[in-house]
C-alpha positions as CSV (number, residue, x, y, z in Angstrom):
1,X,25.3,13.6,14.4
2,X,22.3,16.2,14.8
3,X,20.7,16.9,11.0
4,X,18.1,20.0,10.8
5,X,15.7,20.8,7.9
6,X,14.4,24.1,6.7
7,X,11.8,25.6,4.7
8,X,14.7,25.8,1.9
9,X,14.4,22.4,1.3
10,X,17.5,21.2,2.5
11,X,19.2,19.3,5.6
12,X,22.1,20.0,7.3
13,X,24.2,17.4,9.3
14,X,26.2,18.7,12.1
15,X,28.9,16.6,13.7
16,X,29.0,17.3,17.7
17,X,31.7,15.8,19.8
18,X,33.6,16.3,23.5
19,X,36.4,17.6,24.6
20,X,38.2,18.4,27.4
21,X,36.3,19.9,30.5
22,X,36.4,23.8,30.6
23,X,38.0,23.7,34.1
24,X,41.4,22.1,32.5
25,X,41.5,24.6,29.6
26,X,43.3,27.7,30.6
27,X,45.0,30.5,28.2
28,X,48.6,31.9,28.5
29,X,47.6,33.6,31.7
30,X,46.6,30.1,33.3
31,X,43.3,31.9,33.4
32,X,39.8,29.5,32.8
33,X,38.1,30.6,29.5
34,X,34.8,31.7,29.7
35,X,32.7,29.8,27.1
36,X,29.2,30.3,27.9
37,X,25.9,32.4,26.5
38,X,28.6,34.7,24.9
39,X,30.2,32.1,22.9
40,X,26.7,30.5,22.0
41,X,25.0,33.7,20.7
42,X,28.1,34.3,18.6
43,X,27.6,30.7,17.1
44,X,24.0,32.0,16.5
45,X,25.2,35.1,15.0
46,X,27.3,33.1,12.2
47,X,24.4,31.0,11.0
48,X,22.7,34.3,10.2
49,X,25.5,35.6,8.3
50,X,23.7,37.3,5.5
51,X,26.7,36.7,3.4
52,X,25.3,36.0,-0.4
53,X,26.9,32.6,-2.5
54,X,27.1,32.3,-5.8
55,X,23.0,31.2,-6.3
56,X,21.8,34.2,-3.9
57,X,22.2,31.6,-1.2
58,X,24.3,31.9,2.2
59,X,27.5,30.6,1.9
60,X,28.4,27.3,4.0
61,X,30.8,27.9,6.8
62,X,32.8,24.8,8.0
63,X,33.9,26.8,11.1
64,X,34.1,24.8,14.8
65,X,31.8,26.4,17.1
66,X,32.3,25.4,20.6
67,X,29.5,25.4,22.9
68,X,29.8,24.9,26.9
69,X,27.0,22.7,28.5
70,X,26.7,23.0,31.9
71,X,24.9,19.9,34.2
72,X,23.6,19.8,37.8
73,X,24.8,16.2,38.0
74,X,28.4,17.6,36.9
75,X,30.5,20.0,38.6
76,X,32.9,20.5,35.5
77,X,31.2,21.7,32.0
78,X,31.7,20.0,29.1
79,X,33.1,21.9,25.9
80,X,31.4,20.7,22.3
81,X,32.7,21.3,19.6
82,X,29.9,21.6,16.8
83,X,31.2,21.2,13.2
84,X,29.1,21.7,9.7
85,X,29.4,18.4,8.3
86,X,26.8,17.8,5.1
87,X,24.4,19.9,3.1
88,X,21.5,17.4,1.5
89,X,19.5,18.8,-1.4
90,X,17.0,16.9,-3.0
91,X,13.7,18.1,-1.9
92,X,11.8,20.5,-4.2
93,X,9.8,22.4,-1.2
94,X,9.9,22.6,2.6
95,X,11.6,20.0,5.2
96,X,8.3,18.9,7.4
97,X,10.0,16.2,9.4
98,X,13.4,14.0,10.2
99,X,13.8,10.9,11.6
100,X,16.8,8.4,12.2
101,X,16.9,4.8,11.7
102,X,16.6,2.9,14.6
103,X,19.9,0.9,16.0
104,X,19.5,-2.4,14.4
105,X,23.1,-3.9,15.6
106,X,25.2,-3.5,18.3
107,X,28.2,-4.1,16.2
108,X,27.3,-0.7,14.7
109,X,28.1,-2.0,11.8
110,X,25.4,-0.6,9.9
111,X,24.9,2.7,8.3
112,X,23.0,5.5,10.2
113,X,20.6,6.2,7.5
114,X,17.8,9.7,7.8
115,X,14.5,9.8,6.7
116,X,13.0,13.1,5.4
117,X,9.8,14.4,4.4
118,X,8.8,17.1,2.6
119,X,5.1,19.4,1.4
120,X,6.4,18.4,-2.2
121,X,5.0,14.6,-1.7
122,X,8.5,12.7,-1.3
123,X,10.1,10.9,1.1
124,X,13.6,10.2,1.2
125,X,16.2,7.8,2.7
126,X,19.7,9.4,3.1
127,X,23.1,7.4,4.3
128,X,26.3,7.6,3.8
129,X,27.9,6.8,0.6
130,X,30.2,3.2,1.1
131,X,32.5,4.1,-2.0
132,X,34.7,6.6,-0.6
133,X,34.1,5.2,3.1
134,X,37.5,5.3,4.9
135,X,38.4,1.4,5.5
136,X,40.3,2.4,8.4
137,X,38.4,4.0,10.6
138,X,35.4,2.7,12.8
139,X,33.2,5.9,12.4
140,X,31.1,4.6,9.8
141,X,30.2,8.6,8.4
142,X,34.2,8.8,8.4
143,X,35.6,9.6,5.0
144,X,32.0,9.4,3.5
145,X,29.8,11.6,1.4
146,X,25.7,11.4,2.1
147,X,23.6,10.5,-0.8
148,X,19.8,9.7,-1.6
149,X,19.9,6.0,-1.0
150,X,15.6,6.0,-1.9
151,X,12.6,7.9,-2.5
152,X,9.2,7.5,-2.3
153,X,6.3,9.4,-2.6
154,X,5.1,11.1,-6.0
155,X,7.7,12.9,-8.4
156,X,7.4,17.0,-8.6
157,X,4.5,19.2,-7.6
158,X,2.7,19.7,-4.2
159,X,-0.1,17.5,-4.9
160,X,-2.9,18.2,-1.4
161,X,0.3,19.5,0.6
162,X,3.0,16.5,0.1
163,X,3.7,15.0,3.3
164,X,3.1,16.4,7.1
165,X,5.6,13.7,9.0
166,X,7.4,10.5,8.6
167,X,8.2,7.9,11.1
168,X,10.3,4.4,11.2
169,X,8.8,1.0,11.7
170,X,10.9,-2.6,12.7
171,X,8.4,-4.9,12.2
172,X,9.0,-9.2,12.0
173,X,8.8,-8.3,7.8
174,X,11.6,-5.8,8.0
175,X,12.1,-2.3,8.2
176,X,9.0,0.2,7.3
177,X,8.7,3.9,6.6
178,X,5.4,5.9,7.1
179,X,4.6,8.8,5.5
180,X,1.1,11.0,6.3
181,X,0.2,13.9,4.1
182,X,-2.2,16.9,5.3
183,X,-5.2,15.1,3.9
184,X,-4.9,12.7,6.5
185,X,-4.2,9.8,3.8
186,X,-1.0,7.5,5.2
187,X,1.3,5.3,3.2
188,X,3.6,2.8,4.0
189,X,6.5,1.2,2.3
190,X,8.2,-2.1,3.6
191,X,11.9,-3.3,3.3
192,X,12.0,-6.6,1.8
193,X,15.6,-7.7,3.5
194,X,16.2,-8.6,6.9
195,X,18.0,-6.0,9.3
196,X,21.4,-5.1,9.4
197,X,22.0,-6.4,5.7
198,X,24.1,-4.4,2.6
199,X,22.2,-1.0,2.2
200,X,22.8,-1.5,-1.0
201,X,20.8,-4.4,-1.4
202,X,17.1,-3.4,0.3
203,X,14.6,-3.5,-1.8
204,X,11.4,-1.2,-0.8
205,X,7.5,-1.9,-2.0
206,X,4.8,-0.2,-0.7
207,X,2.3,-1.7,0.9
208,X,-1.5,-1.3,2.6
209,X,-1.5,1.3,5.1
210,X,-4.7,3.3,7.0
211,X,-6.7,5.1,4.8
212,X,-10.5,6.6,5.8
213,X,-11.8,10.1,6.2
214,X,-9.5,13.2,7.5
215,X,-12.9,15.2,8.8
216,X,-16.6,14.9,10.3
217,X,-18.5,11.7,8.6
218,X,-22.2,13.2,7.4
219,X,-23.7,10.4,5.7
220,X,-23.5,6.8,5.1
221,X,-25.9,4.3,2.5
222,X,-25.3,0.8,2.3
223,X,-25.4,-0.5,-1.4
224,X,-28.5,-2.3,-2.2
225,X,-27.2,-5.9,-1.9
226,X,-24.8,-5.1,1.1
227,X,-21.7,-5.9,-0.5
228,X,-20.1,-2.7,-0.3
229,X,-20.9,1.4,1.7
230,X,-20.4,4.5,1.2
231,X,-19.7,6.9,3.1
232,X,-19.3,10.7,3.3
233,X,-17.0,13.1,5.1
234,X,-15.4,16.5,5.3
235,X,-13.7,18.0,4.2
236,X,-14.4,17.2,0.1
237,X,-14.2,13.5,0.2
238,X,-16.7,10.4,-0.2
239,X,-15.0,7.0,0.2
240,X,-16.3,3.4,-0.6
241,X,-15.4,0.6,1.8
242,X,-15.6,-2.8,0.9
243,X,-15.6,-6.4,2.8
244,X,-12.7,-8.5,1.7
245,X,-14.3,-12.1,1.1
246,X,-10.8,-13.7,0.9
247,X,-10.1,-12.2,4.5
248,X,-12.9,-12.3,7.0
249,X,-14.2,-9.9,9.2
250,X,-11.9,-7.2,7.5
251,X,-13.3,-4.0,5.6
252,X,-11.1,-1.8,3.5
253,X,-11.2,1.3,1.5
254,X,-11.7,0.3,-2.0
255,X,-12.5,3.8,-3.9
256,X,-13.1,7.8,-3.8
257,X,-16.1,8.1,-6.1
258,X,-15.9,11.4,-5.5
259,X,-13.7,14.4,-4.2
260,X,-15.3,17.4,-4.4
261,X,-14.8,21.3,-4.3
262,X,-17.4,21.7,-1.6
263,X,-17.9,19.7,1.4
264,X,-20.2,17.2,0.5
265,X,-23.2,16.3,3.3
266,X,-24.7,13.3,1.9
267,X,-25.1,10.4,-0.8
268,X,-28.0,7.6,-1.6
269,X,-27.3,4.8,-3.7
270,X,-29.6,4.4,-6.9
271,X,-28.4,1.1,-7.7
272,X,-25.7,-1.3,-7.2
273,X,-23.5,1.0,-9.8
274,X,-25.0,4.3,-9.0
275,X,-25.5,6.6,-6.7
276,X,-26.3,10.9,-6.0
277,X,-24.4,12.9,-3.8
278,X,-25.0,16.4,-2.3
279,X,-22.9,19.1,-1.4
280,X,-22.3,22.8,-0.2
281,X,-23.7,23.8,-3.7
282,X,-27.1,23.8,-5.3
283,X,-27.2,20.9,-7.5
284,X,-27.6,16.7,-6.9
285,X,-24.9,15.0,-9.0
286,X,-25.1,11.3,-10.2
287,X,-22.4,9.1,-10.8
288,X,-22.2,5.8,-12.5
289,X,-19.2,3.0,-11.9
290,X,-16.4,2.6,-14.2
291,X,-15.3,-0.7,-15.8
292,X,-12.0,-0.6,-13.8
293,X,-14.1,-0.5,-10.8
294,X,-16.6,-3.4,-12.0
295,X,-13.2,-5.7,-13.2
296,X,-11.6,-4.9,-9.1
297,X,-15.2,-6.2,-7.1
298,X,-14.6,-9.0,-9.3
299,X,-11.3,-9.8,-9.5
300,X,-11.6,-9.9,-5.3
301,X,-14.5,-12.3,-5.6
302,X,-17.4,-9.8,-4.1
303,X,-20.4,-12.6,-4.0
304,X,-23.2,-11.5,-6.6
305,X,-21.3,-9.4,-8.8
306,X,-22.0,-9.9,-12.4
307,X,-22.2,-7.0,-14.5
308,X,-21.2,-5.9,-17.9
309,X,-18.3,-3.5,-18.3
310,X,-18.6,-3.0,-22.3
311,X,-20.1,0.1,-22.1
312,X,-19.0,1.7,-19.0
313,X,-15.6,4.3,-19.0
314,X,-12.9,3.1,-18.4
315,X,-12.5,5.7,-15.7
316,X,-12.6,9.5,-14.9
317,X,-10.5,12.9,-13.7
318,X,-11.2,15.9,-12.6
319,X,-10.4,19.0,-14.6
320,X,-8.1,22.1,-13.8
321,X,-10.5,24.4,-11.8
322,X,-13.3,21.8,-12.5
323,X,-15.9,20.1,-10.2
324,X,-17.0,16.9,-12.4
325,X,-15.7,14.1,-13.0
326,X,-15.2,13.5,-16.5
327,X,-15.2,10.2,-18.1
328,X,-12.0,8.7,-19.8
329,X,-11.8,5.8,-22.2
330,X,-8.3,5.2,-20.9
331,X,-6.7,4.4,-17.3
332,X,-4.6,7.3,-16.3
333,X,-0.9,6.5,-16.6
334,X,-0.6,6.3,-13.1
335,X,-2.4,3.4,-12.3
336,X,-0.5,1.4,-14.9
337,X,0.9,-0.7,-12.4
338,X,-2.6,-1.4,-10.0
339,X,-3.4,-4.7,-9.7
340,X,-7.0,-6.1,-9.5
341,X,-6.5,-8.9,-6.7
342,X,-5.3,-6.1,-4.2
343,X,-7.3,-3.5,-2.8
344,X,-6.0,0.2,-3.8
345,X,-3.5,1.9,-2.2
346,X,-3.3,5.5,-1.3
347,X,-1.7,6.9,-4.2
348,X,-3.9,5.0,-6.3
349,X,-7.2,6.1,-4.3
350,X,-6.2,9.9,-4.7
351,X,-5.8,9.3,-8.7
352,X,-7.4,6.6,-10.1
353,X,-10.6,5.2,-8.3
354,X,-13.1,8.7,-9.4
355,X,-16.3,7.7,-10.9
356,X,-17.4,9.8,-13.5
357,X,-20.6,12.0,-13.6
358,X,-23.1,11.2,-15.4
359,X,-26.0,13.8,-14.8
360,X,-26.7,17.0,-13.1
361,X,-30.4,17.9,-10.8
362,X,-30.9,21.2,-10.3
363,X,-33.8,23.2,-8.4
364,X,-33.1,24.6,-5.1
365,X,-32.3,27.8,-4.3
366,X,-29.4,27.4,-1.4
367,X,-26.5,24.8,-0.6
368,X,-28.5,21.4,-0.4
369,X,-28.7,19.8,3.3
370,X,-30.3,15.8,3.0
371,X,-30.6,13.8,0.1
372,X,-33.0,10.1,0.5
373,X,-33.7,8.0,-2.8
374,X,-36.8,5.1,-2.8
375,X,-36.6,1.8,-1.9
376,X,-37.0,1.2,-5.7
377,X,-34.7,3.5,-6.9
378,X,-37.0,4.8,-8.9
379,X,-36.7,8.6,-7.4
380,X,-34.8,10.8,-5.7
381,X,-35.7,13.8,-2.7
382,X,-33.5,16.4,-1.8
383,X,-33.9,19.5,0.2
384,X,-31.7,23.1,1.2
385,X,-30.6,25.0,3.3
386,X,-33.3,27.4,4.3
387,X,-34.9,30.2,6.7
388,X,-38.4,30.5,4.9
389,X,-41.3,28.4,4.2
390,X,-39.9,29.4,0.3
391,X,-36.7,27.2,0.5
392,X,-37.9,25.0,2.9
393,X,-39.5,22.2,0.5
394,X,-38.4,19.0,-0.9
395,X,-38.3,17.8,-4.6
396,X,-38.6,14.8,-5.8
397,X,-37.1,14.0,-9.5
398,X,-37.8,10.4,-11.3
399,X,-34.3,9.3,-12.3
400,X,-35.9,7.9,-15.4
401,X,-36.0,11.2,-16.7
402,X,-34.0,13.1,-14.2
403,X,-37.0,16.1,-14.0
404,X,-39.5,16.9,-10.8
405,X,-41.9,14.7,-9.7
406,X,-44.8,16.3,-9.1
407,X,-44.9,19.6,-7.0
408,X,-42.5,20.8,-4.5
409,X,-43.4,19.5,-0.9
410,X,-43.9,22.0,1.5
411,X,-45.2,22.6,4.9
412,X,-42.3,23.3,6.7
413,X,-40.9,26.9,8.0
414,X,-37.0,25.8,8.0
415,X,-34.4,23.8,6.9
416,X,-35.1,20.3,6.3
417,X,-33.3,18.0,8.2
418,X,-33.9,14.2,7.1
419,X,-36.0,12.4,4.8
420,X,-37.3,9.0,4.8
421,X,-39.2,7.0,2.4
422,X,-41.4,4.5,3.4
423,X,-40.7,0.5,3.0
424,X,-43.4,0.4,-0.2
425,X,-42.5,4.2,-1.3
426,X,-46.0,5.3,-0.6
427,X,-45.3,8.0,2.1
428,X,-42.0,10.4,2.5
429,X,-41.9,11.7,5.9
430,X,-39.8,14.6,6.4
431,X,-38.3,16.6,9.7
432,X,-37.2,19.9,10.4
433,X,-35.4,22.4,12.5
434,X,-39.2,24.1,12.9
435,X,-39.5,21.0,15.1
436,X,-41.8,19.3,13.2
437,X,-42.5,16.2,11.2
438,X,-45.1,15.8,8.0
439,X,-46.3,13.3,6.0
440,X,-46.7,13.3,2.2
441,X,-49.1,10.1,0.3
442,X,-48.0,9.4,-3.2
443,X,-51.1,9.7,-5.9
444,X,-50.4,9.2,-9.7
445,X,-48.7,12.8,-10.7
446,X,-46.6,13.2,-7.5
447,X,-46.5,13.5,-3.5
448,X,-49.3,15.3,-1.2
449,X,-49.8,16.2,2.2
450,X,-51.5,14.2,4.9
451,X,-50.6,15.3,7.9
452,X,-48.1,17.3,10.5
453,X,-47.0,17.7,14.1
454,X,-44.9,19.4,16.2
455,X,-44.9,17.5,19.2
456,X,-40.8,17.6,19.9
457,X,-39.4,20.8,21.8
458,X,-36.2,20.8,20.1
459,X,-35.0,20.4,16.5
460,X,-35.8,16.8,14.7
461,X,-32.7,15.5,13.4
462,X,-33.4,12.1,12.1
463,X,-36.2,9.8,11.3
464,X,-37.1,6.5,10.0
465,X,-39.3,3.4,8.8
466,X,-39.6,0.4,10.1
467,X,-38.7,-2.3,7.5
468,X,-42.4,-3.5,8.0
469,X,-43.8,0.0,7.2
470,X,-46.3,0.0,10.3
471,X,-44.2,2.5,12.3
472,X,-41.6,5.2,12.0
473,X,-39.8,7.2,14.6
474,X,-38.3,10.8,14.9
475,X,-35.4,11.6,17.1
476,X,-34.8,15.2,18.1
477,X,-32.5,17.5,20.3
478,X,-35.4,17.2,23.3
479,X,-33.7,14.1,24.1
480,X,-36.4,12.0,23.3
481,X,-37.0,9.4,20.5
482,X,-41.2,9.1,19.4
483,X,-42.5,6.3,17.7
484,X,-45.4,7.2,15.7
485,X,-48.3,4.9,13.8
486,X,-49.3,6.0,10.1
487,X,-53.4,5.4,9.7
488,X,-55.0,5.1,6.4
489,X,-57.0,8.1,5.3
490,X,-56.5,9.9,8.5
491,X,-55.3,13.2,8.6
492,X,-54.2,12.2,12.6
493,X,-51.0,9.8,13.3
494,X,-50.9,9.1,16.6
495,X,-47.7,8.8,18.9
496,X,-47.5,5.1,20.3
497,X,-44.4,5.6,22.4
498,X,-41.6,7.9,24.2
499,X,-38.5,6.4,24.6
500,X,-36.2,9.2,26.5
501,X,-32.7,9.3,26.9
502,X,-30.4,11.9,29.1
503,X,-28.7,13.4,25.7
504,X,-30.3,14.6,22.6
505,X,-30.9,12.0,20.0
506,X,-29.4,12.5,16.4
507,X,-29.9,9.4,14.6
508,X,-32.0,6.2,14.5
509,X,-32.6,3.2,12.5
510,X,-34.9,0.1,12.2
511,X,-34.1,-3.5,11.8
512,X,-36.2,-6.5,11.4
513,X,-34.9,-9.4,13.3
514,X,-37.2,-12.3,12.2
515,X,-41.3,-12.4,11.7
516,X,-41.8,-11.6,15.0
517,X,-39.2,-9.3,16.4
518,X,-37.1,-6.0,15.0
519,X,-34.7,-4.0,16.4
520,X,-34.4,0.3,16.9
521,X,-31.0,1.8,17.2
522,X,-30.6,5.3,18.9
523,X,-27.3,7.4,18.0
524,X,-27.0,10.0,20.9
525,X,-25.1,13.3,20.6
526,X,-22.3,11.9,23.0
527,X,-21.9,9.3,21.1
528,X,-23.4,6.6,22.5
529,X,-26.3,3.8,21.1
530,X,-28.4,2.7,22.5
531,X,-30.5,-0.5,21.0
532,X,-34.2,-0.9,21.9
533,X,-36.3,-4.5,21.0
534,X,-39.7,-4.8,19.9
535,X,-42.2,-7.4,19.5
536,X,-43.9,-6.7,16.4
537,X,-47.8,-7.5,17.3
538,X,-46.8,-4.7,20.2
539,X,-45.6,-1.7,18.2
540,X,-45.4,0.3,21.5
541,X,-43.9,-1.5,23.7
542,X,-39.9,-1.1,23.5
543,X,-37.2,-2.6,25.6
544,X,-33.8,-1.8,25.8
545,X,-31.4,-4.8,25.5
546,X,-27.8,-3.2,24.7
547,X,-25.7,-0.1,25.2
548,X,-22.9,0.8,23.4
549,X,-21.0,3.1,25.8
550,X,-19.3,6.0,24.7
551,X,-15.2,4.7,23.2
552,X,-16.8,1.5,22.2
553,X,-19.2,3.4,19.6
554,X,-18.0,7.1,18.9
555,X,-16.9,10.0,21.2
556,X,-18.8,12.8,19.5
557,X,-22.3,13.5,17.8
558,X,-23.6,10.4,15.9
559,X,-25.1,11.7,12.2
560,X,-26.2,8.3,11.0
561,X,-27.4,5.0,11.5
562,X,-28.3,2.2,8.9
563,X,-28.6,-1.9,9.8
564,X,-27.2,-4.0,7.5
565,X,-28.9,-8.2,7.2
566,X,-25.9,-10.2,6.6
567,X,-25.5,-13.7,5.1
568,X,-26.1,-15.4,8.2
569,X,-29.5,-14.9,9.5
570,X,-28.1,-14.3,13.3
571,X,-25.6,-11.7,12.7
572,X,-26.4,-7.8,12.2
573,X,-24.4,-5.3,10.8
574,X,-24.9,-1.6,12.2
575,X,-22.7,1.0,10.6
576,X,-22.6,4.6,12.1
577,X,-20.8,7.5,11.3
578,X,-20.1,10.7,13.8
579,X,-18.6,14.2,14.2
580,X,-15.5,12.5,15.7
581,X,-14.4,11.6,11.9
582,X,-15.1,7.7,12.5
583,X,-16.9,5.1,10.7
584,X,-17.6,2.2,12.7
585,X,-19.7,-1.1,11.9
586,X,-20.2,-3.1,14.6
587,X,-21.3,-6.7,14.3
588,X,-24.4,-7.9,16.3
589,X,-25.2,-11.0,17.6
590,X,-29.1,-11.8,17.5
């Protein structure tokens, strides 16, 4: 049996069998017929028969075509016969893949069954039809019609493309089918009876399948306890992975604050249930956590969660031809049947995990580039996309108020590429493609200058504080990494250190081991790390005690870097996220 799918939406089943070797078929003349290339562009020519149905389609032909395969490992071709057996209809758009069950008995007694996918987000199981199943005959398609045994997927539309391919599973649970859809998002549903039972009888639930980011990962911010982080990608989406308490060591997806128009470049949290995000567009938008996301951290026993969920939405959607997520004081009617003490599963992710938007912060001029909020949460800097000392500024806003704090801060020629606030939020130090760094003091009404350099041959790409607040370090495309000193009331911050590398360095990120020691991870733009240690009374003297080689860490440019204290005071978590499309956190041992 050979089945086929078409842009039409339907599958055809063609039945192929042998017969008798060309060389013993002869006509009345006791001539050989000659069924080659001829014979096959004829069969050719029939399927195209422009013939018009009934419904403007083709008609169906049940003609034999023979066909006449010829083999080097056989002198004698072989004649087969190919015979229009089934039409399926049940799809609403294009046929994307088809796949048949694997042989599960060597009986044969159980039924071949197909599985389809489709761009109109369904999957669908096809066998034949046991009713009118001829009990005489061993052929167990013989005497049989082919029906939709199951479906899965979402009823009508096209939601993001339906699905791109679908693929079979035996697993020790049973039977599985997966389905992926062009946004990269997989699901999976999972028989619930044993192989080479009744048909009839299989029950199908779906369960947990891969889920993450389909695209480049920008930015990533771990919340301010630890429990959960968020991460950003392209194209349009922002997940939020949490640690499972009840199974260690394991992190899963657990919402998509956020899917946006435009691809979004970076997020900071504000608090444990808020955070900003930034996009291809001119604005910062803030979001606040709904109850239904409050009542699922706590139903799956997060450590420290205790918050109130009277006044929060319930959840929120996205309007037709709208970019914000609107609030909703009821859950959506698809996720009538999620259950708190599970994570989310695709279907549910894409539809019912948005946070709503709370408030808008408007200011620059072009598409925003870096976003950075203070250790207290207090305020929030942002800067643009920009090819003149005019765009190239930062602004601050107080999220009390959500308006400017103090004066744009200036200084730099071009785009802005990173800002970091310092452990006690009394200096912002910002980098630039200009190839500079500057330093900015807080005073009562806002942010000022203290001092600049341009030290670096390339473009700066990242920088950061140490969580003691003595040091910082820039990391640019000159393949080196500096470690610089701030001085109080000195307009000059000298350069303690030059760690050098042999690829540019995109990322970096401090950690404090214990009173006397701290570590400094360097993302590279091959994707290695490479992790440097430091005693503190020695701020420039670094060592370099591990290196994550390139597989083991990411196989592209690294964007990001943030350390993560865990529970127990020897383990480190370092989360990273790269142009590869990959977020990895990597546990270290101290």
């Amino acid at each position: 049996m050979l089945a086929s799918g078409s842009q039409d939406g339907t599958i055809r089943l063609w039945e192929i069998a042998t017969l008798q070797t060309a060389k013993n078929q002869s006509d009345g003349n006791g001539t050989v017929n000659a069924l080659g290339d001829d014979l096959l562009d004829a069969f050719e020519a029939s399927l195209a028969d422009p013939t018009e149905g009934e419904e403007g389609g083709r008609e169906i032909s049940l003609k034999r075509h023979i066909i006449t395969i010829k083999s080097k490992e056989h002198e004698e071709p072989k004649n087969m016969p190919i015979t229009f057996d089934a039409l399926l209809v049940g799809h609403e758009a294009g046929v994307t893949s088809l796949a048949w069950a694997p042989a599960v008995s060597k009986s044969g007694s159980s039924l071949p069954t197909l599985l389809s996918s489709s761009t109109d987000s369904s999957l669908i199981l096809w066998s034949p039809s046991q009713i009118l199943r001829s009990a005489s005959s061993n052929d167990v398609t013989a005497g049989s019609i082919w029906i939709n045994r199951q479906r899965f997927g979402d009823v009508g539309g096209q939601r993001l493309g339906g699905f791109v391919s679908g693929l079979w599973a035996r697993t020790t649970r049973g039977g599985e089918v997966i389905g992926w859809g062009w946004n990269g998002g997989c699901r999976r549903w999972r028989s619930s009876q044993t192989t080479g039972s009744n048909v009839d009888l299989v029950h199908w639930e779906e369960v947990g399948a891969i889920t993450g980011h389909n695209g480049p990962v920008k930015d990533l911010d771990w919340s301010p306890a630890g429990e959960y982080i968020l991460s950003v990608g392209q194209p349009v989406s922002m997940v939020l992975f949490l640690r499972l308490p009840l199974v260690a060591g394991v992190w899963h997806e657990l919402a998509r604050p956020q899917v946006h128009g435009y691809d979004l470049v970076g997020a900071s949290w504000l608090g444990p249930w808020s955070f900003a995000s930034v996009a291809d567009e001119k604005v910062a938008r803030i979001f606040e956590a709904p109850s239904g996301f409050v009542e699922t951290i706590q139903k799956l026993g997060v450590r420290g969660i205790v918050q109130s969920i009277e006044k929060r939405p319930v959840a929120a959607h996205v309007p037709p031809l709208g970019l914000s997520n609107k609030a909703v004081s009821e859950m959506p009617a698809q996720s009538d049947s999620l259950r708190l003490d599970r994570r989310p599963l695709e279907g549910e992710l894409a539809l019912t995990t948005l946070w709503p938007e709370t408030e808008k912060v408007f200011g620059h001029g072009y598409e925003s580039i870096t976003i950075a909020s203070s250790n207290s949460r207090d305020l929030l800097a942002t800067a643009c996309k920009a090819t003149s000392p005019q765009h190239a500024v930062v602004r601050v806003y107080s999220m009390s108020t959500y308006q400017p704090f103090g004066s744009p801060l200036g200084g730099h020629s071009l785009t802005v590429t990173r800002i970091a606030f310092s452990p006690d939020d009394r200096y912002i130090v910002t980098v630039s493609r200009d190839r500079t760094w500057r330093s900015f003091e807080r005073r009562d009404d806002g942010y000022f200058p203290i001092t600049a350099d341009k030290s670096h041959a390339r473009i700066i790409w990242d920088c950061a504080w140490s969580c003691e607040g003595d040091v910082f370090a820039t990391a640019s495309r000159d393949k080196t990494v500096k470690i610089w000193s701030p001085r109080d009331g000195s307009t000059s911050w000298p350069s303690l250190t030059t760690l050098k590398f042999a690829e540019a360095a995109t990322a970096v990120a401090f950690c404090s081991l214990d009173a006397a020691r701290r570590l400094l991870a360097v993302g590279l733009e091959t994707g290695e790390i490479a992790i440097y240690a430091n005693q503190i009374v020695a701020p420039g003297g670094w060592d370099i005690v591990a290196s994550i080689s390139i597989g083991v860490a990411h196989v592209d440019q690294i964007h990001r870097l943030a350390w993560h204290t865990t529970y127990e005071s020897t383990e480190k978590y370092l989360a990273s996220c790269s142009e590869d499309g990959s977020l990895k956190i990597l546990k270290v041992q101290c």
